[in-house]
C-alpha positions as a Markdown table, in Angstrom:
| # | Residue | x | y | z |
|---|---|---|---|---|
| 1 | Unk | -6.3 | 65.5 | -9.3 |
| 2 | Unk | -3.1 | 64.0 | -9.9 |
| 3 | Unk | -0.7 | 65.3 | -7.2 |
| 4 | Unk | -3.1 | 64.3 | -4.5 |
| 5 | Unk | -2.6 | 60.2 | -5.5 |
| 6 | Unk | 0.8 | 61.1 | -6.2 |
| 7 | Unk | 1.1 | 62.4 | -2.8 |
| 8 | Unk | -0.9 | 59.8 | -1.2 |
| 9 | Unk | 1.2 | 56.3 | -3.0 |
| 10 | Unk | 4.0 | 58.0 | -2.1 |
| 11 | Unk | 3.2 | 58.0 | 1.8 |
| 12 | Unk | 2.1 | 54.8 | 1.3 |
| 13 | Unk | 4.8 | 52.8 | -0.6 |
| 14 | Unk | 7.5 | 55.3 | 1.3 |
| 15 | Unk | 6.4 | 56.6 | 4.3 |
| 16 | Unk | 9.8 | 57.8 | 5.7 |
| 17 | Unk | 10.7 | 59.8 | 2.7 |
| 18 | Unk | 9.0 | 62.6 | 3.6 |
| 19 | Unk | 8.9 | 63.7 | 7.2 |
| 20 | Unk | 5.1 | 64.4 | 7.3 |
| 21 | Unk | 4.9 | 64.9 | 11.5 |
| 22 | Unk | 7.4 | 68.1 | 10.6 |
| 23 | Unk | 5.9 | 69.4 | 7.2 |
| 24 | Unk | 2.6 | 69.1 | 8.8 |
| 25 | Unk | 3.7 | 70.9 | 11.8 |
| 26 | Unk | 5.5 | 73.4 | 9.8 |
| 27 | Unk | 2.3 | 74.1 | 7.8 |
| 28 | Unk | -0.2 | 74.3 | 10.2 |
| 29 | Unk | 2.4 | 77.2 | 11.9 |
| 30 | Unk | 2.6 | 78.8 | 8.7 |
| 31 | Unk | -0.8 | 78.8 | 8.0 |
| 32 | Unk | -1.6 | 80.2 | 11.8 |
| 33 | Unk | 0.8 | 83.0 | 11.3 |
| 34 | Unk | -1.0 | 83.8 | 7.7 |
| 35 | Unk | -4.6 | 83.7 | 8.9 |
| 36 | Unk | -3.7 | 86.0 | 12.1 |
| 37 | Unk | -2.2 | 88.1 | 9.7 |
| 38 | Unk | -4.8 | 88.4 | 7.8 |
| 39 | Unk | -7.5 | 88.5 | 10.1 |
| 40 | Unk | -5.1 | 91.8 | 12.0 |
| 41 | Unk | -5.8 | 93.1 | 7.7 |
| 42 | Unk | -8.9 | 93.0 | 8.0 |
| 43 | Unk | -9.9 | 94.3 | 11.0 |
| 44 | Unk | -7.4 | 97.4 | 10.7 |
| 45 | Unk | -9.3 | 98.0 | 7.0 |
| 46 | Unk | -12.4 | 97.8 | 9.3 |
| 47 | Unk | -11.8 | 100.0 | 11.8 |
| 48 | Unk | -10.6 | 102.9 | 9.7 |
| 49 | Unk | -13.4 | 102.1 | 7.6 |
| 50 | Unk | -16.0 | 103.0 | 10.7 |
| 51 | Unk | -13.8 | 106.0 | 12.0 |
| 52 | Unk | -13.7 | 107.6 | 8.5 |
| 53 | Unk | -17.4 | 106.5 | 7.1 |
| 54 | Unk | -19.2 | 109.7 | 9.1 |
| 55 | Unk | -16.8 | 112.4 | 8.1 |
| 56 | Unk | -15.5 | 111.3 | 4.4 |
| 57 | Unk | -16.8 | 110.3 | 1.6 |
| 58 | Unk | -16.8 | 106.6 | 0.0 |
| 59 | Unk | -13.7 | 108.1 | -2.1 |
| 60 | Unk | -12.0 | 109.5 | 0.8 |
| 61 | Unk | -12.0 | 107.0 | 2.7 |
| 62 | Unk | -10.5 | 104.8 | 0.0 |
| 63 | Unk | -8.0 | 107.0 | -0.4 |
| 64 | Unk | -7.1 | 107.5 | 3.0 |
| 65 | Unk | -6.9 | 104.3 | 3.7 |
| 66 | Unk | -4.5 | 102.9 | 0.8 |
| 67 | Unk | -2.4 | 106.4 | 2.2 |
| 68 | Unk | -2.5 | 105.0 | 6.1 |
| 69 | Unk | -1.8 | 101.2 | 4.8 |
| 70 | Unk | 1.3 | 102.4 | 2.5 |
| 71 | Unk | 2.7 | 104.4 | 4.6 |
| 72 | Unk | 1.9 | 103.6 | 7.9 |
| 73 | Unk | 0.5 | 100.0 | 8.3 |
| 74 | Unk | 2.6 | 98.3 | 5.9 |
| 75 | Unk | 5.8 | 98.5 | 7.4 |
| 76 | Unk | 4.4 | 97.3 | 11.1 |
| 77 | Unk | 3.1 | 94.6 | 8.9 |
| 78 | Unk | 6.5 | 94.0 | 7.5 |
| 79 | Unk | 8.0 | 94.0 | 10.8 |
| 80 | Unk | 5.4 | 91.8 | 11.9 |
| 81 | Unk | 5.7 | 89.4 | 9.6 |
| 82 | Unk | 9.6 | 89.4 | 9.8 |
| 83 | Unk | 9.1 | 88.8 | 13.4 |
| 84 | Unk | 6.9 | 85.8 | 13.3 |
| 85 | Unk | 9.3 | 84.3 | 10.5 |
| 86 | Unk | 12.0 | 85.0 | 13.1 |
| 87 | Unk | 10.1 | 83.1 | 15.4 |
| 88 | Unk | 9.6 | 79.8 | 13.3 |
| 89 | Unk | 12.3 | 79.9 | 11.1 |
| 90 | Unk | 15.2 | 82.1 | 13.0 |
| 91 | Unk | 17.6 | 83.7 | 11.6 |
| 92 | Unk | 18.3 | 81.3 | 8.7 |
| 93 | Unk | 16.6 | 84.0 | 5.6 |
| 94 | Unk | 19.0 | 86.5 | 6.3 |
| 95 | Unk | 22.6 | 84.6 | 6.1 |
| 96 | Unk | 24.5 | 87.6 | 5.6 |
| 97 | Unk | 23.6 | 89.2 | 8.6 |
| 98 | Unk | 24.2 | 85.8 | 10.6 |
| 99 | Unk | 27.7 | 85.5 | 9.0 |
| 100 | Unk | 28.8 | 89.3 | 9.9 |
| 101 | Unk | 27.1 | 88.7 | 13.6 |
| 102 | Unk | 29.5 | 85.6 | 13.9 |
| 103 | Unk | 32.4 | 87.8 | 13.0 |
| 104 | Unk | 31.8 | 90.6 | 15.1 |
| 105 | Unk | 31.2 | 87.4 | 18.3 |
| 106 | Unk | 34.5 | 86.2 | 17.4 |
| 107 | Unk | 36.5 | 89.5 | 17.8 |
| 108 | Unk | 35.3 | 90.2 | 21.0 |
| 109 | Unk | 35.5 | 86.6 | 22.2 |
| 110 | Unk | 39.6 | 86.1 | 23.6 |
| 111 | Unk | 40.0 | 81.9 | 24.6 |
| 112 | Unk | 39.3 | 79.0 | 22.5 |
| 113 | Unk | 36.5 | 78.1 | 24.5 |
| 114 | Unk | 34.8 | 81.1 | 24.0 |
| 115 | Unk | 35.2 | 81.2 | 20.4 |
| 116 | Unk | 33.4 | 77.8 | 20.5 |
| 117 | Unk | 30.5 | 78.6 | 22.7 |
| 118 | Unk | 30.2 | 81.9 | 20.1 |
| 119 | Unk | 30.1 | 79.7 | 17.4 |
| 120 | Unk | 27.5 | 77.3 | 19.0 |
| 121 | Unk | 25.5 | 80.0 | 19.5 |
| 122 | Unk | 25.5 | 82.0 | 16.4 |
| 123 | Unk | 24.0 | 78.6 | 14.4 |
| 124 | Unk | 21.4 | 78.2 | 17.4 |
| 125 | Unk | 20.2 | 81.9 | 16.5 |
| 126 | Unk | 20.6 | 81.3 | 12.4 |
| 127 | Unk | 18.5 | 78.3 | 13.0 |
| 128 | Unk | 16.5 | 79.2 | 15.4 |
| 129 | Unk | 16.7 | 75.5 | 17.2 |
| 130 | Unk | 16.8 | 75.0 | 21.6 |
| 131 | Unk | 20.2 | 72.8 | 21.2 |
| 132 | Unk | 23.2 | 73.0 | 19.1 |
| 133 | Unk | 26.6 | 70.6 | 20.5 |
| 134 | Unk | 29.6 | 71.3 | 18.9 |
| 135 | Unk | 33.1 | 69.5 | 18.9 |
| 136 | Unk | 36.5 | 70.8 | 17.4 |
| 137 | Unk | 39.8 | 68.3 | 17.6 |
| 138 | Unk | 42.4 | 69.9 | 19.2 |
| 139 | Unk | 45.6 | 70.3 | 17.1 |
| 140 | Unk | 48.0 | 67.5 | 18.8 |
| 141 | Unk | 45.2 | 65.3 | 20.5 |
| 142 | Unk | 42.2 | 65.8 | 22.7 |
| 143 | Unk | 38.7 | 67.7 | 21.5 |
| 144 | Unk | 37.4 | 70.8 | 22.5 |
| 145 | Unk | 33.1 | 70.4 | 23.1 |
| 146 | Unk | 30.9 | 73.4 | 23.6 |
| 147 | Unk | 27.1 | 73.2 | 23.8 |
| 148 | Unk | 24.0 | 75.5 | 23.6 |
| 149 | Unk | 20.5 | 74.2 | 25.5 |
| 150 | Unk | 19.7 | 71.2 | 26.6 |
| 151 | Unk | 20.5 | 67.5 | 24.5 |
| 152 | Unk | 17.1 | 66.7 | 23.3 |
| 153 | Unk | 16.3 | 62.7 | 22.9 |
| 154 | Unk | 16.8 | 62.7 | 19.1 |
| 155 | Unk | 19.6 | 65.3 | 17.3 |
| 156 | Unk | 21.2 | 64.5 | 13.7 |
| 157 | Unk | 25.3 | 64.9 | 13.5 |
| 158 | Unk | 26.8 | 67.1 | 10.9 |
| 159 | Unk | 30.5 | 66.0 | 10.4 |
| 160 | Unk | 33.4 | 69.3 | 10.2 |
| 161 | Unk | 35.9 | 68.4 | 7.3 |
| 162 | Unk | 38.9 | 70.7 | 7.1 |
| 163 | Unk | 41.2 | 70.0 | 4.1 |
| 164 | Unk | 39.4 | 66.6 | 3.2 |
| 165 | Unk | 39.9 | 65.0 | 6.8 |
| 166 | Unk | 37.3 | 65.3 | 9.7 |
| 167 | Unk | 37.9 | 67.3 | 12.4 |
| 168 | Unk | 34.9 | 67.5 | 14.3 |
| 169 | Unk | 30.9 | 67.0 | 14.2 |
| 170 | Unk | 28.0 | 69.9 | 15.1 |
| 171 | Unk | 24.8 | 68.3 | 16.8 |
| 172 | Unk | 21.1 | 69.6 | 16.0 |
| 173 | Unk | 17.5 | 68.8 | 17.1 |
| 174 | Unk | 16.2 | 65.7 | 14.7 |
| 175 | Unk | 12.3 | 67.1 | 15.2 |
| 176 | Unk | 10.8 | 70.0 | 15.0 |
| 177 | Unk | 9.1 | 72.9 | 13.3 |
| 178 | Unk | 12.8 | 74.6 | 13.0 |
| 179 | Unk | 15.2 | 71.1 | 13.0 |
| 180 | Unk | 14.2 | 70.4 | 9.3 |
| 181 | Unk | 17.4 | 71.9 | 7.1 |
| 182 | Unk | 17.2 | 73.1 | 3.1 |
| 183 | Unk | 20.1 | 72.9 | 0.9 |
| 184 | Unk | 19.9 | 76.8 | 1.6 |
| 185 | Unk | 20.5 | 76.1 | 5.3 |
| 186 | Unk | 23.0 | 73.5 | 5.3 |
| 187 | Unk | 25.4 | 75.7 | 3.2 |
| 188 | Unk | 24.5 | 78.6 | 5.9 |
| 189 | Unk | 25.4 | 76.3 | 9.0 |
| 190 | Unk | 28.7 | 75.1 | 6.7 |
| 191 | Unk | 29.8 | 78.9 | 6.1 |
| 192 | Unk | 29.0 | 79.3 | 10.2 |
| 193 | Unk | 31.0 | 76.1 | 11.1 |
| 194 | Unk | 33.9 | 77.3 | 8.4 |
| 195 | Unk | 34.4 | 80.8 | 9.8 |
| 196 | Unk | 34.0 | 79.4 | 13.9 |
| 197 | Unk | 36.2 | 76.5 | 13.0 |
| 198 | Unk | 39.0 | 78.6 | 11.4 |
| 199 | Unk | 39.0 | 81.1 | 14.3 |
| 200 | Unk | 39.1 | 78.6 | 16.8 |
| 201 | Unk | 42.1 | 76.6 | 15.4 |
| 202 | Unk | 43.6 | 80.0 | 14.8 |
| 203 | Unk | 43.1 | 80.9 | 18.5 |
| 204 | Unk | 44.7 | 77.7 | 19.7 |
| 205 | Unk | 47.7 | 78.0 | 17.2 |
| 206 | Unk | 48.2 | 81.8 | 18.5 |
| 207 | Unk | 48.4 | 79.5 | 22.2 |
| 208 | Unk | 50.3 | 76.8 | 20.9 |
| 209 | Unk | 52.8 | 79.8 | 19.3 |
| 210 | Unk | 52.7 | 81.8 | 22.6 |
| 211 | Unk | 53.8 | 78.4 | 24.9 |
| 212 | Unk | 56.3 | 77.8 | 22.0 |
| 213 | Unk | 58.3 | 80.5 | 22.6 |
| 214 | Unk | 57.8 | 80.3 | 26.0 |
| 215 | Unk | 59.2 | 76.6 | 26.2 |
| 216 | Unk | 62.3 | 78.2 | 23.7 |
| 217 | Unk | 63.0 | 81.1 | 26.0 |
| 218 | Unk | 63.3 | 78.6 | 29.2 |
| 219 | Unk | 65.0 | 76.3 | 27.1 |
| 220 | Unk | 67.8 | 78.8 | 26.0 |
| 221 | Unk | 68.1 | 79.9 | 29.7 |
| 222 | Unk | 68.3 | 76.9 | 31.0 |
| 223 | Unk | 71.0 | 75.7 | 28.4 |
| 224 | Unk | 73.1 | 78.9 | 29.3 |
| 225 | Unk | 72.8 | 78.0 | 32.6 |
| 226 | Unk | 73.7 | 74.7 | 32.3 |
| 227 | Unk | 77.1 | 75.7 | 29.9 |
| 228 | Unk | 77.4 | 78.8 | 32.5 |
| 229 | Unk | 77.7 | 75.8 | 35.9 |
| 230 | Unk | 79.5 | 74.2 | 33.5 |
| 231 | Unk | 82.1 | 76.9 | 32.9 |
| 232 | Unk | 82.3 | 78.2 | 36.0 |
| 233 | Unk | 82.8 | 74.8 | 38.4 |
| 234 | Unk | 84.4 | 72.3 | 36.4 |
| 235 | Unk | 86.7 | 74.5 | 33.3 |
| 236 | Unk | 87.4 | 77.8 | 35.2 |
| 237 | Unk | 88.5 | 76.3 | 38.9 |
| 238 | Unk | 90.2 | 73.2 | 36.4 |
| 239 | Unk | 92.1 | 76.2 | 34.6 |
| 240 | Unk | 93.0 | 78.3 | 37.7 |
| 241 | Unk | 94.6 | 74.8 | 38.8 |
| 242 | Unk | 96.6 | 74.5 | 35.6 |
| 243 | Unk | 98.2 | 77.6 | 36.5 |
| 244 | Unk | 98.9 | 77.4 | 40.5 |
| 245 | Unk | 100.6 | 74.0 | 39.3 |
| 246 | Unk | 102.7 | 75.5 | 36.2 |
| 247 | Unk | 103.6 | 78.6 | 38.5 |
| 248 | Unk | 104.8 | 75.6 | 41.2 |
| 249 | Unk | 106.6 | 74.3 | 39.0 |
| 250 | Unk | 108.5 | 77.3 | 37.8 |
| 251 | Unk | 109.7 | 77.6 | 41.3 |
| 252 | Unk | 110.6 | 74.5 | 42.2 |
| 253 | Unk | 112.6 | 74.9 | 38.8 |
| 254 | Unk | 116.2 | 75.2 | 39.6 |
| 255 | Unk | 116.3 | 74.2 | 43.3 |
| 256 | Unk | 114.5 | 70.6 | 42.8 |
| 257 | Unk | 114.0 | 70.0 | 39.2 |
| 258 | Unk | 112.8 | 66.4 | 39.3 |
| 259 | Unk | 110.1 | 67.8 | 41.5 |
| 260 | Unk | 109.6 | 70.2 | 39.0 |
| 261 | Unk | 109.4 | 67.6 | 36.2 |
| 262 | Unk | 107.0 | 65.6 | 38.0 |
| 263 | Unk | 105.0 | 68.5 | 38.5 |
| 264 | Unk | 104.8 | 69.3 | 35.2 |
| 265 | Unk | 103.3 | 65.9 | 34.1 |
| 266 | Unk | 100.4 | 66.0 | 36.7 |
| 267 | Unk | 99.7 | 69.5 | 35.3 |
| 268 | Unk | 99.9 | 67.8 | 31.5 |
| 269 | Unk | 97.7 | 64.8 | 32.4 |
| 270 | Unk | 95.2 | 67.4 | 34.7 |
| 271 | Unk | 95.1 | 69.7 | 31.3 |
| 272 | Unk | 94.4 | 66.3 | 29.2 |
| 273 | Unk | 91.4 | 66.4 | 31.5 |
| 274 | Unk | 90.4 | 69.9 | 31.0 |
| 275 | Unk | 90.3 | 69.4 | 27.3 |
| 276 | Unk | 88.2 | 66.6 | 27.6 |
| 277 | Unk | 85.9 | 68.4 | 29.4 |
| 278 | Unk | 85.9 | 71.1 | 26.7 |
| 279 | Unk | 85.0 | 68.5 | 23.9 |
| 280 | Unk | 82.5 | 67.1 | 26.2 |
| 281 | Unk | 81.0 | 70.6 | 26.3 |
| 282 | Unk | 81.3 | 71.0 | 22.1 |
| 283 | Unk | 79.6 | 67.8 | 22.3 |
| 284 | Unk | 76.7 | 69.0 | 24.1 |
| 285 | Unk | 76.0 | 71.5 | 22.0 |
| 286 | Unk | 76.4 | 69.8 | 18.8 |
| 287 | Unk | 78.6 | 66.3 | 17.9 |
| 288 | Unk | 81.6 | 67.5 | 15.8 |
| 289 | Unk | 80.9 | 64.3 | 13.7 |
| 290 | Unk | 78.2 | 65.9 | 12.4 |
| 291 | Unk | 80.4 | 68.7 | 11.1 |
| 292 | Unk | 83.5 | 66.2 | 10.2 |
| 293 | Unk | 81.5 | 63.3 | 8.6 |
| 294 | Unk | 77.7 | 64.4 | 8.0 |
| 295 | Unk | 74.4 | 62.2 | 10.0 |
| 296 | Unk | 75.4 | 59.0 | 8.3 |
| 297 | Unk | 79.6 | 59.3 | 8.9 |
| 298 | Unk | 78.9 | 60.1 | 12.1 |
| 299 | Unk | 75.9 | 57.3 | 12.5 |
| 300 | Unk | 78.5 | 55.0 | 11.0 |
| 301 | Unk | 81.2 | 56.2 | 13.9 |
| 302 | Unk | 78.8 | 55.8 | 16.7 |
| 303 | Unk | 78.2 | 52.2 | 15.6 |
| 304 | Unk | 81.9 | 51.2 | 15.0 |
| 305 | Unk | 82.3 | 51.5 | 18.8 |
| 306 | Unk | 79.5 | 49.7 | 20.0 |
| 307 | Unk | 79.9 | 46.0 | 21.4 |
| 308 | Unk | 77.0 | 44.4 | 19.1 |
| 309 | Unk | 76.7 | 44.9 | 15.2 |
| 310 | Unk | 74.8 | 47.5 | 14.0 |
| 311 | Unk | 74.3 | 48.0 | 10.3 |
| 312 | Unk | 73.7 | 52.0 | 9.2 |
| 313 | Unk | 71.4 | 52.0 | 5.5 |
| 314 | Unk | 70.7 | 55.0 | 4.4 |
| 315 | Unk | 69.8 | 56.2 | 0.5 |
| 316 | Unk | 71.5 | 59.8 | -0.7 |
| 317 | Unk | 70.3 | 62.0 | 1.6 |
| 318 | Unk | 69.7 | 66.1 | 0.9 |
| 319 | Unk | 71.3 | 68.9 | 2.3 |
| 320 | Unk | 69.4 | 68.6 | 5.9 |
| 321 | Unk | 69.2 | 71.5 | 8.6 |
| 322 | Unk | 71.3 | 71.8 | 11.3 |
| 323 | Unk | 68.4 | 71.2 | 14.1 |
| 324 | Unk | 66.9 | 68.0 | 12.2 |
| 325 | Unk | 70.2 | 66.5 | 11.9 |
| 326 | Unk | 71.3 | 66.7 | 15.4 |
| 327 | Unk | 67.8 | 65.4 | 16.7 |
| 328 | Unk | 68.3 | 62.5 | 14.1 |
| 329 | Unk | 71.8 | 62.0 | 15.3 |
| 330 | Unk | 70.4 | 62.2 | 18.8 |
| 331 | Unk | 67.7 | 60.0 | 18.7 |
| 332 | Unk | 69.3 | 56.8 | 16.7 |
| 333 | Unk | 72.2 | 57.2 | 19.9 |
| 334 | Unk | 69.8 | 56.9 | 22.1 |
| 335 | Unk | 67.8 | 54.3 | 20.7 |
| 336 | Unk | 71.0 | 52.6 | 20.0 |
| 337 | Unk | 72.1 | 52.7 | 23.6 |
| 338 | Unk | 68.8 | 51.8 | 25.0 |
| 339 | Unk | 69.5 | 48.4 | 22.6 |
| 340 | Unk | 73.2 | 47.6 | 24.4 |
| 341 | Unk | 72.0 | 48.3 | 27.7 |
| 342 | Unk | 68.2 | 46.8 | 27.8 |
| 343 | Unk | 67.2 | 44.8 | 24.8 |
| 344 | Unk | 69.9 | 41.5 | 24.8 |
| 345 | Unk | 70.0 | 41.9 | 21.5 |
| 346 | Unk | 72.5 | 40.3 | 19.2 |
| 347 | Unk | 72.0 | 42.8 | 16.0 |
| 348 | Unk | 70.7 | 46.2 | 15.5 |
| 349 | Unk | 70.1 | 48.6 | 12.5 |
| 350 | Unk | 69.6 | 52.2 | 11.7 |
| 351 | Unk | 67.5 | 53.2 | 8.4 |
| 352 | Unk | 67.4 | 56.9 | 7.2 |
| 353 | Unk | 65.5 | 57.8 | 4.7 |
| 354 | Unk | 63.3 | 60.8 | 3.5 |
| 355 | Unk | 60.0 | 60.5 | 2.3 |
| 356 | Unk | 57.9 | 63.1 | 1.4 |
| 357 | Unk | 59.8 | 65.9 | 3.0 |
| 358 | Unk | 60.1 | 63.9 | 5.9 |
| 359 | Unk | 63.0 | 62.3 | 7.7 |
| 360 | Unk | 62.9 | 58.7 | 9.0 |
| 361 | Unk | 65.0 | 57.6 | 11.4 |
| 362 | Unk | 64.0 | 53.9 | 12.4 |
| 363 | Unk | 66.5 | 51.7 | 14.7 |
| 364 | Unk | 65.7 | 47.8 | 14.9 |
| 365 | Unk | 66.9 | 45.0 | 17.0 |
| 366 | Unk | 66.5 | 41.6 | 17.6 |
| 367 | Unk | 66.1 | 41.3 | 21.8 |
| 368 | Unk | 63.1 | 40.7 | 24.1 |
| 369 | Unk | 61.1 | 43.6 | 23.2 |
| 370 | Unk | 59.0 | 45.7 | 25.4 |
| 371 | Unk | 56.7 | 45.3 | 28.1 |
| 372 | Unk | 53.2 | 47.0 | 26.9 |
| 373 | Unk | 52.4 | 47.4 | 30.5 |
| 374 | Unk | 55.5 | 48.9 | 31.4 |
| 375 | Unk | 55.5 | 52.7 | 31.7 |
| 376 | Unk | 58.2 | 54.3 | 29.1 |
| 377 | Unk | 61.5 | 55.9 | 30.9 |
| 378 | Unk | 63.7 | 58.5 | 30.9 |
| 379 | Unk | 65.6 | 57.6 | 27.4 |
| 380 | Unk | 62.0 | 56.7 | 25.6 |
| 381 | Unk | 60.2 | 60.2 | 26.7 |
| 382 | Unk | 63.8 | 61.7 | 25.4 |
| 383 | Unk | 63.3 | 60.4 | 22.3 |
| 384 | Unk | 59.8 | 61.5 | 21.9 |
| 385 | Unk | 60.5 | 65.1 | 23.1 |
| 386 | Unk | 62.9 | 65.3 | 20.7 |
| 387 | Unk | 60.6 | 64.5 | 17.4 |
| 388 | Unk | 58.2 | 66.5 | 18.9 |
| 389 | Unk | 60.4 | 69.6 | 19.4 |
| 390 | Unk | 60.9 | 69.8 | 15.5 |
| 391 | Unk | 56.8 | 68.9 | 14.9 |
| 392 | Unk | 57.2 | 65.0 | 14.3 |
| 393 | Unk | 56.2 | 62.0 | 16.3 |
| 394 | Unk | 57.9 | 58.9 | 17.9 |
| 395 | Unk | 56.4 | 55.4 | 17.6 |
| 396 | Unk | 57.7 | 52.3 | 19.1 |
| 397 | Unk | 56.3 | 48.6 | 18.4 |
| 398 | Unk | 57.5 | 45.0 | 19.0 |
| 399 | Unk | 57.1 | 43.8 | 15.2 |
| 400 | Unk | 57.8 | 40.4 | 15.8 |
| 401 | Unk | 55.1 | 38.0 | 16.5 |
| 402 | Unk | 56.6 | 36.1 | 19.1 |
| 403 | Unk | 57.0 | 39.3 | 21.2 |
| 404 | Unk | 61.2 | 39.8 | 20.7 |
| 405 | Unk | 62.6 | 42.8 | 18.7 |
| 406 | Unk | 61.9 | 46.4 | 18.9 |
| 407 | Unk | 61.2 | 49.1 | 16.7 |
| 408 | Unk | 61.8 | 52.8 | 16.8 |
| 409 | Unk | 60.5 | 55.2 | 14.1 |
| 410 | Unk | 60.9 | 59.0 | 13.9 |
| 411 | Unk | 59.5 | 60.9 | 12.2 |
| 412 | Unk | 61.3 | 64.6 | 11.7 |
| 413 | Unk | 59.5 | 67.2 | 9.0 |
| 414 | Unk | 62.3 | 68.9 | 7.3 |
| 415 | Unk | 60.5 | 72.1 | 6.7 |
| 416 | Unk | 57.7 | 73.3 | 8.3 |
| 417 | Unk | 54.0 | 72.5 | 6.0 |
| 418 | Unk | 53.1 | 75.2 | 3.6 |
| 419 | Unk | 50.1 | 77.6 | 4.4 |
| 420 | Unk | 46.8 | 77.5 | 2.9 |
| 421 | Unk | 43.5 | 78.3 | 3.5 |
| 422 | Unk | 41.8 | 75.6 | 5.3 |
| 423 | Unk | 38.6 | 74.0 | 3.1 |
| 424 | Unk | 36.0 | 73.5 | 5.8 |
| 425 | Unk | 32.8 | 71.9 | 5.2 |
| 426 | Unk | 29.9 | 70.2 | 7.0 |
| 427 | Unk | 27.4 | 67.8 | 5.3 |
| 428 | Unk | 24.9 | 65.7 | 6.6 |
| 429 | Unk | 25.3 | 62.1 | 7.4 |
| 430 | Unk | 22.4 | 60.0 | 7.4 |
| 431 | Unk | 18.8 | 60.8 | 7.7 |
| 432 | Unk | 17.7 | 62.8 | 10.7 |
């Protein structure tokens, strides 16, 4: 007597707390499925009730029939009733057998985007639902999507969390005998999303590894190229020159010696050249500042020889690697350049400083800023590539309000992040 009112206020004073269109719908199939079931009981107990009447007694046919039921009807009526669960509910009561399904999809699936569509599909069997729209964030911008069915009018968003921070969002049905989700089945859709998720990102990290090496390979062999043209038109032909001008000289020796003298300045000032063209080439390869003086000495040298002031801070720096201190090296000169030859500035600084494992390398100056609307150049996307190349990022902003000045921050990880298994979750936001 009492859960009836109970039932009834609560419709009453909160009629959205409950979705009673679903649980009604979901009871009036469960209670279908129960009363054919039965009804398919009872006329089976019938029938072999009429066949076996004439020829067995009332005991007999008892026993007969509790033998048949046990053995024989019992497990098509399992089956039976597994199937029309199946039908209403999916896949969802047997989570272990969805999870290992998903795993066995994934190893035969190769891209990313088949991983995805695997995934989407593995919760739309579990849960037995027409739709299910999935979205990953690609690792360094941009969002993968994959979908299952058709987008009904209503769906409810699950968000994708890995490691605390959101990385995507899976879309389900909002009505429906099947859209309604337990505790039970959000944690089956979370394991799902966690295992798809993790294979995905793992997919495009083997992609993003594979281009790596790629990109390093061309980039060696272009870089021996460039020091091979280097070599072999400007410091062998300059060399073979030294000596056809020495050798001149030799025999010009005793029968014209001031010609011989004079000769053997031009080949002095001509080998000045060659050994400028050698340090040019050390250069290239890596500033001998860094190696004399360390980033900030070097920093410090670089600015001694510009035409504006620019004032290097930087706190006591650790023991850096060799390709994070080049790219630093190489990004303040650049930035610093870009200042003389484009900003008008009258003042410029460089700040290095670590922070959390990370190297920052931020140049300032006082000129006329940067166009928004104006498309970055050569010496910007430089910049950029270079952070990039080592996993960090590039940002540049006018800080002051009026428009002038210019800021450059870098942002170069000195070691690459530590491993871990990724915590993937997905909860429900808001009601469906």
């Amino acid at each position: 007597m009492v859960l009836p009112g109970a039932a009834i206020t609560v419709a009453l004073v909160a009629p959205g707390l409950v979705p009673i269109g679903d649980l009604l719908a979901r009871t009036l199939a469960w209670g279908g499925v129960a009363g054919v079931l039965l009804a398919v009981d009872l006329a089976v107990v019938a029938l072999l009730d009429r066949v076996l009447a004439e020829s067995l007694t009332r005991t007999q046919v008892v026993a007969v029939v509790l033998l048949l039921s046990a053995l024989v009807y019992a497990p098509v009526r399992a089956r039976a009733w597994a199937l029309a669960r199946r039908l209403t509910r999916g896949r969802r009561d047997a989570p272990y057998d969805v999870v290992a399904g998903l795993a066995e999809r994934l190893d035969r699936a190769e891209g990313v985007e088949d991983r995805l569509q695997e995934v989407a599909h593995a919760v739309a069997d579990a849960l037995g639902v027409g739709y299910v729209g999935l979205e990953v964030e690609r690792i360094g911008g941009g969002t993968w999507r994959s979908a299952v069915g058709a987008r009904p009018a209503q769906v409810r968003t699950l968000p994708v969390h890995e490691r605390g921070a959101e990385v995507g969002s899976i879309a389900l049905p909002a009505r429906g005998v099947r859209a309604r989700l337990s505790a039970r089945d959000e944690r089956l859709v979370g394991d799902l999303v966690r295992q798809g998720v993790a294979a995905v990102r793992a997919a495009q990290l083997a992609e993003e590894l594979q281009r790596s090496r790629h990109q390093l390979v061309t980039a060696r062999e272009e870089e021996r190229r460039r020091i091979r043209r280097d070599l072999h038109d400007g410091l062998g032909p300059a060399l073979s020159g030294v000596v056809f001008s020495l050798e001149s000289a030799r025999l010009l020796l005793e029968r014209d010696p001031v010609s011989a003298a004079e000769q053997v300045g031009a080949t002095s000032r001509h080998l000045q050249e060659v050994v400028a063209d050698v340090r040019r080439l050390v250069h290239d390869l890596r500033p001998p500042a860094l190696d004399d003086r360390g980033l900030v000495g070097a920093l410090e040298q670089l600015a001694e020889g510009c035409p504006l002031p620019v004032r290097v801070r930087a706190g006591q720096l650790p023991a850096l690697p060799a390709a994070v201190e080049v790219a630093a090296y190489r990004i303040a000169a650049e930035a610093v350049t870009n200042v003389v030859r484009h900003a008008g500035a009258t003042r410029c600084s460089v700040r290095l400083e670590v922070v959390a494992g990370v190297l920052e390398v931020e140049v300032v100056d006082d000129g006329v800023g940067v166009d928004p609307a104006r498309p970055a150049g050569v010496g910007l996307l430089s910049l950029r590539e270079r952070a990039e190349e080592l996993g960090g990022s590039t940002t540049l902003t006018c800080p002051a309000a009026d428009g002038h000045g210019t800021r450059v921050l870098a942002r170069l990880p000195m070691r690459a992040a530590g491993s871990g298994a990724p915590a993937v979750t997905a909860t429900p936001v808001g009601a469906p």
